[in-house]
C-alpha positions in Angstrom: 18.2 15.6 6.8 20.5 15.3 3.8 19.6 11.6 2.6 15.9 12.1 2.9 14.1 11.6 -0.6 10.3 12.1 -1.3 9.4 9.7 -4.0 6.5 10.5 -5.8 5.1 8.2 -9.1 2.1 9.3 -11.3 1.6 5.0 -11.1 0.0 5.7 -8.1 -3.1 8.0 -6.8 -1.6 11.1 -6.0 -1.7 12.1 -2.3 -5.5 12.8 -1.0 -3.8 15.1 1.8 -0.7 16.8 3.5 1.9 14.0 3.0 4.0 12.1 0.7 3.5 8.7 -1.7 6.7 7.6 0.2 9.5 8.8 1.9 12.6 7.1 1.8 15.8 7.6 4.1 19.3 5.9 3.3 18.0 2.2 2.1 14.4 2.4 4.3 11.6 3.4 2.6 8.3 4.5 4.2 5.4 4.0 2.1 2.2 5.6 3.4 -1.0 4.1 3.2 -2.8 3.1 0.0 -6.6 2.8 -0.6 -8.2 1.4 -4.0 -8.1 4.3 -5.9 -7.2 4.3 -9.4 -4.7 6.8 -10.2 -5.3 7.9 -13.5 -9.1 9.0 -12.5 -8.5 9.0 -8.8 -12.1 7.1 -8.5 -12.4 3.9 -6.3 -11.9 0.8 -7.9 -15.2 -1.3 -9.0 -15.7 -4.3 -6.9 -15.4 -6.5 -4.1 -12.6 -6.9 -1.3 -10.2 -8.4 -3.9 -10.5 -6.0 -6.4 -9.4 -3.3 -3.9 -7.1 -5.1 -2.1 -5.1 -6.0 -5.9 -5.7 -2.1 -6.7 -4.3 -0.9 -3.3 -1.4 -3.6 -4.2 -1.1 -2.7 -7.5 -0.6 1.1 -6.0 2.3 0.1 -3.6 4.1 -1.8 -6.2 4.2 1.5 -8.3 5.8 3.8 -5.4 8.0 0.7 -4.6 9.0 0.4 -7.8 9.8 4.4 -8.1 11.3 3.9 -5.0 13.9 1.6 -6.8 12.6 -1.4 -4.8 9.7 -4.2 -5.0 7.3 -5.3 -2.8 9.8 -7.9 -1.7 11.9 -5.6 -0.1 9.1 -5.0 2.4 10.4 -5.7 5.8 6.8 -4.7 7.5 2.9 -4.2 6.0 0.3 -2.6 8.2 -3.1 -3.3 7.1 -6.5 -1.9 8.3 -9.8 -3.6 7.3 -12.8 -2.0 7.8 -14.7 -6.0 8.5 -12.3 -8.3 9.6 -14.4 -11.2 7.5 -12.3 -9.8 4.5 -8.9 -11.1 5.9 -9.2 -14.3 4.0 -9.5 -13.0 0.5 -6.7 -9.9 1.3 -4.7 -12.6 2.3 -5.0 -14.6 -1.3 -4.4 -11.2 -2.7 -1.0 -10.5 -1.0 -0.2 -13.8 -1.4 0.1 -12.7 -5.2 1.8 -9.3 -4.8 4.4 -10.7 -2.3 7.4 -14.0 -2.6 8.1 -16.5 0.6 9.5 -15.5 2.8 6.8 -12.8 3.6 7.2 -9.4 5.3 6.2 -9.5 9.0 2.7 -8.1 9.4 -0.1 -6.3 11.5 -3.8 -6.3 10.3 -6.1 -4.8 12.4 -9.8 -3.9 11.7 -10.8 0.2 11.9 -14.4 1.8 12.4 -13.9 3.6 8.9 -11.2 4.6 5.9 -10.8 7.5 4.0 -13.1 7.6 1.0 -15.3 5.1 3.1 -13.3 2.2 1.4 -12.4 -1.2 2.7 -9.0 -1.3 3.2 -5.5 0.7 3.7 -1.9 -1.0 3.2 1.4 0.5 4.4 4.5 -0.6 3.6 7.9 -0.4 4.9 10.9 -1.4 2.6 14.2 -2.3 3.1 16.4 -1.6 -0.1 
């Protein structure tokens, strides 16, 4: 595919496996999933479900960003909670990260995430 870019930011924890930071294709950008890791030690963020939900925000704003887009431009998130309980406080969280009108959304809640954090964001953008 000709207009097919990898984008790839050190902003952001590198890839834990076999697959890109994002991918982006004419003015769509796929962002894969993003846990709480810090990228410059690669290590789990300290603290509750708000501290890794703002990290795992924090990370998609980078590859958004080196994706010459925001989080604004997201047409569609996809979040997986491990405990449903925490979809108040993620919600405060994006509510940060993200402008009216918001993205539309799934959230669903998983039996486990890599690293055996909390919760994993996707992102789609449209540039």
């Amino acid at each position: 595919m000709k207009n097919r870019a990898i984008i790839s930011t050190p902003d952001a924890p590198e890839a834990i496996g076999p697959y890109s930071q994002a991918v982006k294709v004419g003015n769509t950008v796929w962002l894969s999933g993003q846990i709480p890791l810090v990228p410059a030690t690669m290590e789990i963020v300290e603290g509750d479900i708000s501290a890794q939900a703002e990290q795992v925000f924090r990370n998609l704003a980078a590859v958004a960003e080196a994706a010459g887009g925001d989080l604004n431009k997201a047409v569609k998130l996809n979040i997986s909670l491990t405990d449903m309980n925490d979809f108040a406080a993620v919600n405060e969280v994006m509510a940060r990260f993200l402008e009216q009108p918001y993205p539309a959304r799934a959230c669903v809640q998983v039996a486990a995430l890599p690293r055996g954090v909390a919760i994993e964001v996707e992102a789609i953008l449209a540039l």
